[in-house]
Wavefront OBJ file of the C-alpha trace (Angstrom):
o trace
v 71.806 95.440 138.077
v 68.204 94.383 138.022
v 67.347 91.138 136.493
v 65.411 91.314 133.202
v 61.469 90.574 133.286
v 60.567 86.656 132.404
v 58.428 87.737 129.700
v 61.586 89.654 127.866
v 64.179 86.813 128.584
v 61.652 84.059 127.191
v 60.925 86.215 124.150
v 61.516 83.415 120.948
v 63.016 86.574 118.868
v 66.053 88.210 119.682
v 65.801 91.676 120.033
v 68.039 94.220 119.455
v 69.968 96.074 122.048
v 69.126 99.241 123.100
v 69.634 102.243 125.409
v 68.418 101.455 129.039
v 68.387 97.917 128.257
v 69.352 95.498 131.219
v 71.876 92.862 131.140
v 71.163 88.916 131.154
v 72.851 88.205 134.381
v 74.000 84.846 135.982
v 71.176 85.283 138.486
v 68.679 85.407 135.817
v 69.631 82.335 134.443
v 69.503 80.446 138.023
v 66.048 82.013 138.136
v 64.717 81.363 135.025
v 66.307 77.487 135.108
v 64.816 77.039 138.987
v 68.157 76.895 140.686
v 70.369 78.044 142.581
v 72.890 80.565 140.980
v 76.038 78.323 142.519
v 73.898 75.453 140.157
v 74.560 77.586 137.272
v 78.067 78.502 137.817
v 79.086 74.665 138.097
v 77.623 73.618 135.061
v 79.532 76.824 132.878
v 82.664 75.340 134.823
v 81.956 71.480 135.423
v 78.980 70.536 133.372
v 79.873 66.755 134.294
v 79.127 67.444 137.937
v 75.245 68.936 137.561
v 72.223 66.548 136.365
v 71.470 65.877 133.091
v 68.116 67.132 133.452
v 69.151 70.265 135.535
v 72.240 70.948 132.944
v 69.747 70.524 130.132
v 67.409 73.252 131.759
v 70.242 75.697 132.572
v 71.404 74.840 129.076
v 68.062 75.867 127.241
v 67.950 79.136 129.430
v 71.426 80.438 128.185
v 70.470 79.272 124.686
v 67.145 81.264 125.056
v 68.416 84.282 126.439
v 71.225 84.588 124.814
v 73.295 84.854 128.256
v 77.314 85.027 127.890
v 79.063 84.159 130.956
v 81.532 86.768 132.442
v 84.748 84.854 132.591
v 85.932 87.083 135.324
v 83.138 87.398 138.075
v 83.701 86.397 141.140
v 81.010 83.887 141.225
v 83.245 81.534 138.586
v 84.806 78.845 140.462
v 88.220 79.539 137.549
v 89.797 82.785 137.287
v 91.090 82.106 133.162
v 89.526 84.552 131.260
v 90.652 81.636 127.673
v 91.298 84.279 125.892
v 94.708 85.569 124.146
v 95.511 88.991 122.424
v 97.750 89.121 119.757
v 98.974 92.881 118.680
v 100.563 93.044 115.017
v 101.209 96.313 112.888
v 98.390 95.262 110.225
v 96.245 92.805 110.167
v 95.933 92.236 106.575
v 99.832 91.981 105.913
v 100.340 88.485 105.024
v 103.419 88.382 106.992
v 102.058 88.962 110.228
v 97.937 87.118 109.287
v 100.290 83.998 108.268
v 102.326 84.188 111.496
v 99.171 84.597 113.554
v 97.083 81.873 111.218
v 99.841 79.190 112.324
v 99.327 80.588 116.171
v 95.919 80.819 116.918
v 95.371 77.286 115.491
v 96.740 75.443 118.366
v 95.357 77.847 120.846
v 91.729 77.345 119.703
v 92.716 73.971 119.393
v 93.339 73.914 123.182
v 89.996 76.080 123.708
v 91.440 79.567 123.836
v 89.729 82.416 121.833
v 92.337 85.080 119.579
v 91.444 88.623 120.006
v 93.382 90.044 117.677
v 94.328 93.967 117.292
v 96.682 96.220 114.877
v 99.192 99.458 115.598
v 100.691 100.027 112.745
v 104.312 100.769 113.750
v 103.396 103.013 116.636
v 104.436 102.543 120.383
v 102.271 104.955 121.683
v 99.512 102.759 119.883
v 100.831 99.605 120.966
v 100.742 101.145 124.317
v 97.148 102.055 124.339
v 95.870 99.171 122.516
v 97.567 97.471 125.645
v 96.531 98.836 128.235
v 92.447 98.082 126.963
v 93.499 94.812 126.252
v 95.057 93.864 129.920
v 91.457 95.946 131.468
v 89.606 92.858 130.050
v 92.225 90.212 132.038
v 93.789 88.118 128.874
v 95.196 85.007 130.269
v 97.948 85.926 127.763
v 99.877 88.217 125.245
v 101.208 87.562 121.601
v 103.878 90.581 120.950
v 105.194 91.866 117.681
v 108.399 92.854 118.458
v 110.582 93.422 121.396
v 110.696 97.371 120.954
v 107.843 98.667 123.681
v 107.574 101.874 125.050
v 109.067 102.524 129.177
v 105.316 102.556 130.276
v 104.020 99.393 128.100
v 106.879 97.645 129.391
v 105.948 98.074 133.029
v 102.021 97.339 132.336
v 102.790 94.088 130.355
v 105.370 92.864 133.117
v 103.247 94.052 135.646
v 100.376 92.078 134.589
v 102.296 89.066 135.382
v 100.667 86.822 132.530
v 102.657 84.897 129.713
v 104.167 86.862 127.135
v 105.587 85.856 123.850
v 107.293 88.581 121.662
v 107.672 87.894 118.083
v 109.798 88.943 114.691
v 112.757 89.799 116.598
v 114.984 88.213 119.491
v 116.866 89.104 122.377
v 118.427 87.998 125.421
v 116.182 89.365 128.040
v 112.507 88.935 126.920
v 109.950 90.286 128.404
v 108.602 87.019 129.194
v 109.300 84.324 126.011
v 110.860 85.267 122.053
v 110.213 83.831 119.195
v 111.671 85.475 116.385
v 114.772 85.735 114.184
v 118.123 88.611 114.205
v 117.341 91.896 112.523
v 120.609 92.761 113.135
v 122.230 89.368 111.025
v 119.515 89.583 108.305
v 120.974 92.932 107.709
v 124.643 91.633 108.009
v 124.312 88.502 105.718
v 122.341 90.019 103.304
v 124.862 92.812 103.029
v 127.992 90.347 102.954
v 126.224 88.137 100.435
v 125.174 89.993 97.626
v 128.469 91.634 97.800
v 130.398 88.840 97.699
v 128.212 88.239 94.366
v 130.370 91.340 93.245
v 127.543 94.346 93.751
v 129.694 97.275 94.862
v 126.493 100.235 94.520
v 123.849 99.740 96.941
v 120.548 101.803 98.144
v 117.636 101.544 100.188
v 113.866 101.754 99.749
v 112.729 100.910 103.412
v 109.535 101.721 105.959
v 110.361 103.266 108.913
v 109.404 100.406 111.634
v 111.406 100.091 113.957
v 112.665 96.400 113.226
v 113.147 97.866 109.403
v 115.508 100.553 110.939
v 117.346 97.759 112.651
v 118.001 95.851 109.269
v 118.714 99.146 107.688
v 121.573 100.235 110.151
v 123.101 96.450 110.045
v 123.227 96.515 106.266
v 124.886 99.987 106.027
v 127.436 99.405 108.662
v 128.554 95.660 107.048
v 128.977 97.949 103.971
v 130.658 100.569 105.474
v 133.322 98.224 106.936
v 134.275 96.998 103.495
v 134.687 100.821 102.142
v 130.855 101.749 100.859
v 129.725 104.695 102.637
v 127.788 106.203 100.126
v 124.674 104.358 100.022
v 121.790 106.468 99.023
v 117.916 106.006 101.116
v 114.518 106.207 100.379
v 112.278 106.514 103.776
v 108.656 105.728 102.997
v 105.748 106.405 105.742
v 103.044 104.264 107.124
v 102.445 100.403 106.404
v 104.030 99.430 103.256
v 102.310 99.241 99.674
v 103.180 98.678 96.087
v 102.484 102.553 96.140
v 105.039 103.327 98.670
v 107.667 101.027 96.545
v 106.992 103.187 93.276
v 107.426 106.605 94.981
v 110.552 105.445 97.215
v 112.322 104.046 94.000
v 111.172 106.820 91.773
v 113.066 109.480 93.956
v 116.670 107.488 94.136
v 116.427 107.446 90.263
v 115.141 110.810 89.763
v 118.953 111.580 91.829
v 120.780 109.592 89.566
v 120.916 106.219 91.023
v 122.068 103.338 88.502
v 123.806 100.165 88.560
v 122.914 99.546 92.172
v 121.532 96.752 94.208
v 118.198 97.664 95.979
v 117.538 96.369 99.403
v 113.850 96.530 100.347
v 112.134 96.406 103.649
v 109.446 94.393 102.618
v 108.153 92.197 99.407
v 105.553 94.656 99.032
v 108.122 98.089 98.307
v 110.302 95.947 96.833
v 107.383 94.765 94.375
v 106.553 98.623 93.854
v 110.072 98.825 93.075
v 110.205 96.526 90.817
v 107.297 98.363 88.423
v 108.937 101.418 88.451
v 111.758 100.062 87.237
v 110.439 98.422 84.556
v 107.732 101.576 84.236
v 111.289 103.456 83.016
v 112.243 100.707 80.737
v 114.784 99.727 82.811
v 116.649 95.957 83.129
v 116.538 94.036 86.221
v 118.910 92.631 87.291
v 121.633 94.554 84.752
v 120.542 98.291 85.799
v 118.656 98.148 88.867
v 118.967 94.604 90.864
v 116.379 94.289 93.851
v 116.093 92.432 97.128
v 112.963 91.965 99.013
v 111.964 90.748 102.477
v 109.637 88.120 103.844
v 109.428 85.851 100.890
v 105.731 86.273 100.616
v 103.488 84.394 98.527
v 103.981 86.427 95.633
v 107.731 86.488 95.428
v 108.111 83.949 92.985
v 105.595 84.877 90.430
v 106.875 88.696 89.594
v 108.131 88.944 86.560
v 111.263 88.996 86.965
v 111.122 86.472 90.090
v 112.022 88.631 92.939
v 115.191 87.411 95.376
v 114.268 88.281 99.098
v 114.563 87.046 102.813
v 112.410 84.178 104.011
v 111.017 84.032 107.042
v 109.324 80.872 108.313
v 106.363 82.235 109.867
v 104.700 79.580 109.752
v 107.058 77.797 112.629
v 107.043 81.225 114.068
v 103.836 80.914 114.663
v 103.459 77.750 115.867
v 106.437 77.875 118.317
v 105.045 81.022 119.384
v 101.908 78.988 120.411
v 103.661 75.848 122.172
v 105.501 78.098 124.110
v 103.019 80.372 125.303
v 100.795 77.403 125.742
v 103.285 75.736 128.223
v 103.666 78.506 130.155
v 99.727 79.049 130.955
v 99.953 75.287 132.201
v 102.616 76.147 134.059
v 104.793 73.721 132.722
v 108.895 75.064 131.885
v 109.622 76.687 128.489
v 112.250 74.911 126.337
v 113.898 77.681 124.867
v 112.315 80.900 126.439
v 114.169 82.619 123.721
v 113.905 80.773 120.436
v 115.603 81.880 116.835
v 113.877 80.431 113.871
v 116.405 82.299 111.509
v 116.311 82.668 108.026
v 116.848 82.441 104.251
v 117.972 84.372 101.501
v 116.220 83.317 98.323
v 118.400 84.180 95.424
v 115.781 84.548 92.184
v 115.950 86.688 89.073
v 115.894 89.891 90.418
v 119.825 90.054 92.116
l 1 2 3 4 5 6 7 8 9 10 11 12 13 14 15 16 17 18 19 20 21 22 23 24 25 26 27 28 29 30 31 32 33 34 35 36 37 38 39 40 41 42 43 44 45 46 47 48 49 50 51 52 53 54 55 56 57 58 59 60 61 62 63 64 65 66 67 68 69 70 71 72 73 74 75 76 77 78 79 80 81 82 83 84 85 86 87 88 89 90 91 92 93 94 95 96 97 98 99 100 101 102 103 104 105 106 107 108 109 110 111 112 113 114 115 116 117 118 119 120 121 122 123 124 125 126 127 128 129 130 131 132 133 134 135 136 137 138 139 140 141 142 143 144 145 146 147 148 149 150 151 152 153 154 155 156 157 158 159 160 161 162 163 164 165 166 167 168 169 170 171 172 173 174 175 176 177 178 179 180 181 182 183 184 185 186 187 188 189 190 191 192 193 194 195 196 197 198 199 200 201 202 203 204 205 206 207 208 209 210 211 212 213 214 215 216 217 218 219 220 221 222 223 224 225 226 227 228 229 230 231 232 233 234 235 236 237 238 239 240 241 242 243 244 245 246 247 248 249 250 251 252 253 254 255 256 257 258 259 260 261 262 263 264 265 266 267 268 269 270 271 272 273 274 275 276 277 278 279 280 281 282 283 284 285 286 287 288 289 290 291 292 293 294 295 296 297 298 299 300 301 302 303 304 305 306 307 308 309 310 311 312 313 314 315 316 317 318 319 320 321 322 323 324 325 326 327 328 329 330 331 332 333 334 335 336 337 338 339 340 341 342 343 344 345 346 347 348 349
């Protein structure tokens, strides 16, 4: 690509990019700066090893034009790209933006940059989102979940990069886990509130697949101690207060009473929780409710809501000391980690 005139790359005002426009290239730089383009590459990649007064003019050039070096040409002396994806279902969930808060810390910390990207509960999105993601050469890969689909699995291992999957946990990673049982959360939350005497249950659940997992654990613990009959609301699409209200609202417009509620987030179980009320009636003694995550809110519903914590913040974090390890090629403690969890009895069960 041809190298931008002087008299547009020493311009004092930034223009804006358009059409046909040419691309500040490494070359420029070196030509702009009076060096040699090799000059330029060992001061992006060891400043300590160029001249003062020749770093300070390459400096001012990329500061002037604007330039961004491309992490993966051939004419960098390292082939790290520093830069991490991390792939959630929703960005703005503050289940998943804690867990990732408490991981990209340490990796900016140790100069890596967080791209960060959302899916919703889809593999075929998860699977697109990527396969754009490895085209721009991460040095590594923050997972939710260990569900992926045949052909994501074989472009992630292919890619031969660290991996760390997240929220769930199994024997054969992909690469690292860092996560916690569905299948027990499901389980102990099923044998404890029944040994608290509930004997009607129901559901009010999204339909992710980790959710699902939960879900199935729950009913079968139940159905081993003689409850089969456990009525289900499935909701679609990310969960919302919404979502809660509706799911609820058609279990009680069946007939449900005197049951225990187990939600598959905070957020349902929170739209659960208004309907209720909305209908005038009592929490625990009529409806009793169960969330999931713990989030911040949990505490401060009115009633206070009982629920599953999760310590994403050491999720997160773990997440990031293992992932960092294995880009500096150093061994992995626990290549498959469980941070397990609580169940927060409140006011609400």
């Amino acid at each position: 690509m041809a190298d931008l005139p002087d008299e547009q790359l020493l311009t004092s005002e930034p223009r804006r990019a358009r059409q046909g426009s040419q691309r500040v290239t490494l070359e420029s730089v070196a030509r702009l700066a009076g060096v040699a383009p090799t000059t330029v590459s060992r001061a992006l990649n060891y400043p300590d090893k160029v001249a003062k007064k020749t770093l300070d003019r390459i400096n001012a050039v990329i500061e002037q034009t604007g330039y961004v070096p491309n992490m993966l040409a051939g004419g960098l002396a390292s082939n790290k790209s520093k830069l991490v994806a991390v792939i959630v279902p929703s960005l703005v969930n503050i289940v998943y933006a804690e867990t990732v808060q408490h991981f990209a810390k340490p990796m900016k910390e140790a100069g890596y940059q967080v791209l960060q990207g959302e899916v919703g509960y889809s593999l075929e999105e998860e699977e697109q989102l990527v396969t754009a993601i490895l085209s721009r050469r991460p040095d590594g890969i923050f997972l939710t979940g260990i569900q992926h689909s045949n052909n994501c699995r074989r472009q992630l291992l292919a890619a031969n990069i660290p991996i760390v999957e997240t929220w769930d946990v199994t024997p054969t990673p992909l690469d690292i886990v860092v996560g916690f049982s569905q299948q027990s959360v499901g389980k102990k939350t099923a044998n404890y509130f029944y040994d608290k005497g509930y004997r009607n249950f129901a559901i009010v659940s999204a339909e992710d697949q980790r959710a699902l997992i939960r879900n199935d654990s729950f009913l079968k613990t139940l159905a081993d101690k003689g409850i089969t009959k456990v009525p289900k609301s499935i909701v679609p699409g990310i969960s919302n207060l919404q979502l809660g209200r509706q799911g609820v609202a058609k279990l009680l417009d069946e007939g449900l009473h005197d049951s225990l509620i187990f939600c598959s987030s905070d957020t349902l179980a929170h739209g659960v929780l208004t309907e209720v009320q909305a209908r005038g009636l009592s929490i625990p003694d009529d409806i009793a409710i169960v969330g999931f995550g713990d989030q911040n809110f949990a505490a401060h519903t009115y009633p206070a809501l009982s629920t599953v914590r999760i310590d994403r913040a050491t999720m997160g974090r773990e997440s990031a000391s293992a992932l960092l390890a294995r880009l500096a090629d150093l061994p992995v403690a626990q290549p498959v980690l469980d941070v397990g969890f609580e169940i927060i009895e409140r006011d609400t069960a």
